[in-house]
PASEBA-1860 file (N, C-alpha, C; in nm, 3 decimals):
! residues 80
1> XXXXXXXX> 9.825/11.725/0.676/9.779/11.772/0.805/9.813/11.668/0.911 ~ 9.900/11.726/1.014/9.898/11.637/1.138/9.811/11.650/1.263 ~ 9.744/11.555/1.281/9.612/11.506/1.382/9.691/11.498/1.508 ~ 9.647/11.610/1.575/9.730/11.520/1.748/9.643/11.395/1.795 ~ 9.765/11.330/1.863/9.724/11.166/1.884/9.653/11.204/2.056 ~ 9.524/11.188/2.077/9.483/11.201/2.211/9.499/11.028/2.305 ~ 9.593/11.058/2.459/9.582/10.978/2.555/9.482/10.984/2.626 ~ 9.498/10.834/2.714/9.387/10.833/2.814/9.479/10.746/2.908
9> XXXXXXXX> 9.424/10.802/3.005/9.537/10.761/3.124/9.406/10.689/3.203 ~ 9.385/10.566/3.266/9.259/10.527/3.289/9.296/10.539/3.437 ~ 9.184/10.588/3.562/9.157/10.581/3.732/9.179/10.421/3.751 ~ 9.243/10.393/3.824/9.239/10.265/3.895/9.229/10.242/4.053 ~ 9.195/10.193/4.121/9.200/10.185/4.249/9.150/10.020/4.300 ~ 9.262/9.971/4.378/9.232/9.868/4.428/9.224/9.823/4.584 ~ 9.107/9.717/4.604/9.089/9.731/4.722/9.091/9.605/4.771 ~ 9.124/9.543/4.901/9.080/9.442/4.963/9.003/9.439/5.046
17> XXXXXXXX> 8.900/9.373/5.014/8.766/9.370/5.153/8.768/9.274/5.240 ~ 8.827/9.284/5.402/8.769/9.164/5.425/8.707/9.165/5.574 ~ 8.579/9.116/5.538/8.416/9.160/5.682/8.397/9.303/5.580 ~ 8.402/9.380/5.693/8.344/9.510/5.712/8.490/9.601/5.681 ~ 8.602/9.544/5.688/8.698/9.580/5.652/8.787/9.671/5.506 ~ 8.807/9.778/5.446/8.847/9.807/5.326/8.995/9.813/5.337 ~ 9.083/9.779/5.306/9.185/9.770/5.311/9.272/9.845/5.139 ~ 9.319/9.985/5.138/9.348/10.027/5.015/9.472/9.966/4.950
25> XXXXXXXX> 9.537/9.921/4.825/9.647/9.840/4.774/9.689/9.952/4.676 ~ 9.859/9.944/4.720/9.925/9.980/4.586/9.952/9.899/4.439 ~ 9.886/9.803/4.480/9.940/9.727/4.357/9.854/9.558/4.323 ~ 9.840/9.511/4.260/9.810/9.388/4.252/9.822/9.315/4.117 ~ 9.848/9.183/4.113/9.887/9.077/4.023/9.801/9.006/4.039 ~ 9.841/8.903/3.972/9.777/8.753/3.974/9.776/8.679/4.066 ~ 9.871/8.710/4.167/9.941/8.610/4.278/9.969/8.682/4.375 ~ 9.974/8.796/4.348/9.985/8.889/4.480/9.932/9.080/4.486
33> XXXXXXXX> 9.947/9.082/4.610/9.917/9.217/4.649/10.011/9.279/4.729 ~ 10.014/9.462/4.706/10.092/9.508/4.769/9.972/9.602/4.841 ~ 9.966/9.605/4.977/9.955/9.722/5.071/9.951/9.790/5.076 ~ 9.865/9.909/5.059/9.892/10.075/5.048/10.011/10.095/5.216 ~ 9.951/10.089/5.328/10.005/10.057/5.493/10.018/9.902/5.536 ~ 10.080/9.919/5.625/10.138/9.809/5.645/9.998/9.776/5.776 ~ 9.939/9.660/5.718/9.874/9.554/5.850/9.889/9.439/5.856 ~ 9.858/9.421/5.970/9.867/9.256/5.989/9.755/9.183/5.934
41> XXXXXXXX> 9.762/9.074/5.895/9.618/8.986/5.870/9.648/8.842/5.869 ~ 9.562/8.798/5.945/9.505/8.656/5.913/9.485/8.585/5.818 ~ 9.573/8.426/5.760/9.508/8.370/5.694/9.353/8.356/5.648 ~ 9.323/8.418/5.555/9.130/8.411/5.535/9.117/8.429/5.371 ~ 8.972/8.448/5.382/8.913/8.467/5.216/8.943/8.582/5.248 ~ 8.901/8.685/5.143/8.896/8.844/5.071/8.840/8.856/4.911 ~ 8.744/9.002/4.963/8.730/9.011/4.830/8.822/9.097/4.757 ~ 8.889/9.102/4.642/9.000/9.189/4.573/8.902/9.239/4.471
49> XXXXXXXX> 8.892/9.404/4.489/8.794/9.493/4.420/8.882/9.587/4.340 ~ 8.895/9.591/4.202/8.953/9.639/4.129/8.896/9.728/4.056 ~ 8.877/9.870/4.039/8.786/9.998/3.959/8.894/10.044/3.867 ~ 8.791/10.045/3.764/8.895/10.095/3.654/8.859/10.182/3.603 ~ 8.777/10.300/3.591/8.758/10.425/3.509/8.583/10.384/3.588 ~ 8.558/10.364/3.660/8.443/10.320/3.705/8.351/10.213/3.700 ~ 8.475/10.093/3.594/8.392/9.924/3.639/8.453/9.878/3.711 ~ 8.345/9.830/3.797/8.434/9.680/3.875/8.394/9.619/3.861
57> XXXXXXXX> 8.526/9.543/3.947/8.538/9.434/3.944/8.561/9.324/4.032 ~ 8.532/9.253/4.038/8.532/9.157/4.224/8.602/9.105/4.213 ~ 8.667/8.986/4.295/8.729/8.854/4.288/8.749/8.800/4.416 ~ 8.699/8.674/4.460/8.715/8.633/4.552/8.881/8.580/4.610 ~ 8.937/8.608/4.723/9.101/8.554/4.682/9.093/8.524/4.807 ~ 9.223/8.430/4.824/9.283/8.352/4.944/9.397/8.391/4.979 ~ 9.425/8.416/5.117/9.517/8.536/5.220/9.603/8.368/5.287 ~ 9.662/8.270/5.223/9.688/8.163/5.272/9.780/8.171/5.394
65> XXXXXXXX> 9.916/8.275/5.347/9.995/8.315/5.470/9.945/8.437/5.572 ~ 9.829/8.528/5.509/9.789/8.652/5.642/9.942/8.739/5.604 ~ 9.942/8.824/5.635/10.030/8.940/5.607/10.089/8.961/5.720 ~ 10.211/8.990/5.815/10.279/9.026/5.883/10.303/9.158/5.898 ~ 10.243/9.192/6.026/10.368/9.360/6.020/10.464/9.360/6.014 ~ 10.473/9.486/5.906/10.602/9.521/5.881/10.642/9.481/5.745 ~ 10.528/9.407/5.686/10.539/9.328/5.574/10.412/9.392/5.483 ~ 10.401/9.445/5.354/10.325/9.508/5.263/10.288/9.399/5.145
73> XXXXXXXX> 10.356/9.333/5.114/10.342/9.229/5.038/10.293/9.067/5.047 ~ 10.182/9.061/5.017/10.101/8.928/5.031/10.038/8.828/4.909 ~ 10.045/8.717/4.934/10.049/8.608/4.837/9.916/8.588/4.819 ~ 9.836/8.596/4.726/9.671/8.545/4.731/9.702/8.434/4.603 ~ 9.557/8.372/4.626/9.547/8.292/4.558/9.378/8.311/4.537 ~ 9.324/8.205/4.389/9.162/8.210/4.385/9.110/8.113/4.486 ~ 9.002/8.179/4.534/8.944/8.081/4.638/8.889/7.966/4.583 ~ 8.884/7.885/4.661/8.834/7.737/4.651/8.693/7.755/4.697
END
């Protein structure tokens, strides 16, 4: 007898918070983030909020260069 093999495709959604600010991401690493839209930002802290099938997860990160318009891709680092 063959058993079908069941997937699970897990929800993810990532976010950058920073103030009062939500900022939605296509993507994130260890070292960086990608932008859902393109904004500008300021060198600052952020929190990087990562949901995964409904845990999160926090992380405090560092925006050392601020993001440029026109530019989706940004360098974080762990805060100090």
């Amino acid at each position: 007898m063959i058993t079908p093999k069941t997937s699970h495709s897990a929800t993810i959604t990532h976010t950058l918070i920073i103030g009062d600010r939500k900022i939605p991401l296509s993507q994130a690493a260890h070292d960086f983030v990608i932008l859902r839209d393109f904004v500008e930002l300021e060198p600052c802290d952020a929190e990087l909020v990562m949901t995964i099938d409904g845990h999160v997860d926090c992380t405090t990160v560092h925006l050392s260069q601020g993001c440029k318009l026109g530019n989706r891709r940004l360098s974080i680092s762990d805060s100090l």
